[in-house]
C-alpha positions in Angstrom: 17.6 12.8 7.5 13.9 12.3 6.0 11.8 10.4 8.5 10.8 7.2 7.2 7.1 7.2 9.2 4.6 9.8 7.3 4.2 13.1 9.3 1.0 13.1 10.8 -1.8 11.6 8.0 -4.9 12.7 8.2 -5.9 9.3 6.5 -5.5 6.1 4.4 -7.2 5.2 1.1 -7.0 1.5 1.6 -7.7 -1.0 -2.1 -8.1 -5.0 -2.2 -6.0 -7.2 -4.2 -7.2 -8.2 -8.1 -9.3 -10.4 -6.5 -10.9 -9.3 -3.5 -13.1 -6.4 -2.7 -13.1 -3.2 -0.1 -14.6 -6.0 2.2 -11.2 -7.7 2.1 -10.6 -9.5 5.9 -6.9 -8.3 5.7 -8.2 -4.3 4.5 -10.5 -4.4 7.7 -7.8 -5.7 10.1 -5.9 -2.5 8.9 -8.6 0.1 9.5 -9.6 -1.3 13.1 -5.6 -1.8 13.9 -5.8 2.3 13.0 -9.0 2.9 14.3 -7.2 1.7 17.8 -4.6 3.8 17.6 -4.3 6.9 20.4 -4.9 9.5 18.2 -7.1 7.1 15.5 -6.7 7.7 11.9 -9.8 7.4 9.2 -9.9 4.9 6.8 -11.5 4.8 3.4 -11.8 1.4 1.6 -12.4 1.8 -2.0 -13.3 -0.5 -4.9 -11.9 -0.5 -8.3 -14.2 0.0 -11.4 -14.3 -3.6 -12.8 -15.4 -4.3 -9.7 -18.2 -2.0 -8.9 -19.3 -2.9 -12.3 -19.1 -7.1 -11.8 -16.6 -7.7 -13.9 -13.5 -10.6 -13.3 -10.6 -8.6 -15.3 -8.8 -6.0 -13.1 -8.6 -2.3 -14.5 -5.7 -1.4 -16.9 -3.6 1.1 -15.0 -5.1 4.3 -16.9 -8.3 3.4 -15.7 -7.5 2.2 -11.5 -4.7 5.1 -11.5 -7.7 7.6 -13.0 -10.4 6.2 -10.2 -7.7 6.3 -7.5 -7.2 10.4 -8.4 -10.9 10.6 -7.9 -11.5 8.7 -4.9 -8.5 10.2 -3.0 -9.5 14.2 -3.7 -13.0 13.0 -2.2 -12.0 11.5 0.8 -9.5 14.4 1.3 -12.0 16.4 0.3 -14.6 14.5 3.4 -11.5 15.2 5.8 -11.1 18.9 5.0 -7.5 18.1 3.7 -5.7 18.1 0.7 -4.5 14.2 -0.9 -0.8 15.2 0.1 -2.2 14.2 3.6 -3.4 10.9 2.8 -1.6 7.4 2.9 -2.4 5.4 0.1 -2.2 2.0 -0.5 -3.2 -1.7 -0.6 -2.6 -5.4 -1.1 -0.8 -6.3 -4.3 -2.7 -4.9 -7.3 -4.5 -2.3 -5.2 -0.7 -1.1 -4.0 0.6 -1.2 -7.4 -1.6 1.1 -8.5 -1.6 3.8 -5.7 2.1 3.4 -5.9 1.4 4.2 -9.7 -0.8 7.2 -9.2 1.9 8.8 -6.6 4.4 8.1 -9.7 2.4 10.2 -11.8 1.9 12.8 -9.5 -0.3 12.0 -7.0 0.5 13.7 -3.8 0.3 11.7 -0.8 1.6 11.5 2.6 2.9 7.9 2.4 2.8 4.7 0.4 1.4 1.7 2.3 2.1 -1.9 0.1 0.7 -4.9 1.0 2.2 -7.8 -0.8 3.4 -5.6 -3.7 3.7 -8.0 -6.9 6.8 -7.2 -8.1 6.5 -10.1 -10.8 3.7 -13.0 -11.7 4.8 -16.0 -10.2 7.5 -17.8 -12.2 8.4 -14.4 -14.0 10.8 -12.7 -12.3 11.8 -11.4 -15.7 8.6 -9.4 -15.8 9.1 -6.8 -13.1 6.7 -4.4 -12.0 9.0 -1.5 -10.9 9.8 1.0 -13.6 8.4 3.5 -11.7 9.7 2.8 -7.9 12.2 5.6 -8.6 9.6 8.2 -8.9 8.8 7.5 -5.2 9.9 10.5 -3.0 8.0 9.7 0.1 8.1 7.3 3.1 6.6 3.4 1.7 6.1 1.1 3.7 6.0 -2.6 2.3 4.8 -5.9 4.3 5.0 -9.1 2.5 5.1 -12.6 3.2 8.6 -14.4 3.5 7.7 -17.2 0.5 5.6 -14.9 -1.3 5.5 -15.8 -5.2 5.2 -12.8 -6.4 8.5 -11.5 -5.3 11.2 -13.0 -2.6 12.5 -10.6 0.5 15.7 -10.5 -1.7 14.4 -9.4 -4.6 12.0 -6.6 -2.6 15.3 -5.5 -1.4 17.1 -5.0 -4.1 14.4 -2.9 -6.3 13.3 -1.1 -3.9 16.3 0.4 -3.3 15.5 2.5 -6.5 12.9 4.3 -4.1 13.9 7.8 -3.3 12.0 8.5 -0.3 12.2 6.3 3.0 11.7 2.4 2.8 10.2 0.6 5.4 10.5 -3.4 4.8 8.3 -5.8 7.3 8.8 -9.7 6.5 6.7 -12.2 7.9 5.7 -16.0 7.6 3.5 -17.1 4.6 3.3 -16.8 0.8 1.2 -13.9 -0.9 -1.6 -14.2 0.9 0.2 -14.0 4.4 -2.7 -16.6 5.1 -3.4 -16.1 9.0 -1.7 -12.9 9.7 -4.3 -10.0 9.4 -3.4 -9.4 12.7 0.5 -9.0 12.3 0.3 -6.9 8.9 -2.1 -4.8 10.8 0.0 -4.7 13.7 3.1 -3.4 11.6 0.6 -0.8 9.2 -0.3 0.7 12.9 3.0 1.0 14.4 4.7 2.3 10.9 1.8 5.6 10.8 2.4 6.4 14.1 6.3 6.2 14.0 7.3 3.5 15.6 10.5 1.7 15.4 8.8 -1.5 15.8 8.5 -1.7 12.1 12.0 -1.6 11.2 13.0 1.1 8.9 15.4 -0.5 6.0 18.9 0.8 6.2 
């Protein structure tokens, strides 16, 4: 049986949410929660283009999925690995699109999805997940129990299109997960370095 923890990363390429920035309080909870761990693993925080450039309007997917290629080779590159080493990942839009890049061939060592939108609010007729089943490696998703964007239910039942591993972590609040940087950290940390803490999915 495939793990579902990622073998030994040699880092994560960690993205904000549409909009936030690398500075994100929730992106910097993850990279000291993995900074802490016993053997510590690197994080790189990365901005999208719109906003390096000032802009309001998230990236269309060519664009973030294009920048996402780039940014991962040179932080692989920095680490004297290759990107099929790397966890990539981040809250909602920035997730979305790493998942995206892996689904058009990325490589990478592991998907980590922080509130993944699965649908705008209201719209669960407007899914996000055409390309979960192109997914053959361990994800881990951590989403908030009244989130919007997608309900526990409905993150179970597409998701079970992935191929590779799923790990599932639910916990109190909507999208935002408003007061639990600490917890999402907490279950990022214990999901690199293989705990069962984090629940694997059945």
């Amino acid at each position: 049986m495939t793990s579902p923890y990622p073998q030994d990363p040699a880092g994560l390429l960690l993205t904000p949410g549409a909009g936030a920035g690398r500075d994100h309080h929730g992106l910097l909870a993850v990279e000291r929660a993995l900074g802490e761990l016993p053997e510590p693993v690197p994080v790189a925080r990365v901005d999208f283009p719109y906003r390096l450039a000032g802009k309001r309007v998230p990236d269309r997917p060519p664009v973030a999925i294009a920048h996402l290629r780039d940014a991962a080779r040179r932080f692989a590159a920095e680490l004297g690995t290759t990107t099929d080493r790397l966890l990539l990942g981040g809250r909602s839009y920035g997730g979305r699109m790493c998942s995206m890049a892996v689904a058009e061939g990325l490589p990478a060592a592991g998907l980590v999805l922080l509130s993944y939108p699965l649908h705008p609010p209201g719209r669960p007729d407007r899914l996000r997940v055409e390309h979960l089943g192109s997914l053959d490696l361990p994800v881990l998703f951590v989403s908030g129990d009244r989130d919007p964007f997608g309900t526990p239910e409905e993150l179970a039942a597409h998701t079970a299109a992935i191929p590779g591993p799923v790990t599932r972590v639910t916990l109190p609040g909507a999208h935002d997960v408003k007061g639990r940087d600490a917890d999402v950290a907490a279950a990022v940390a214990a999901w690199v370095r293989g705990s069962p803490q984090s629940h694997p999915s059945p």
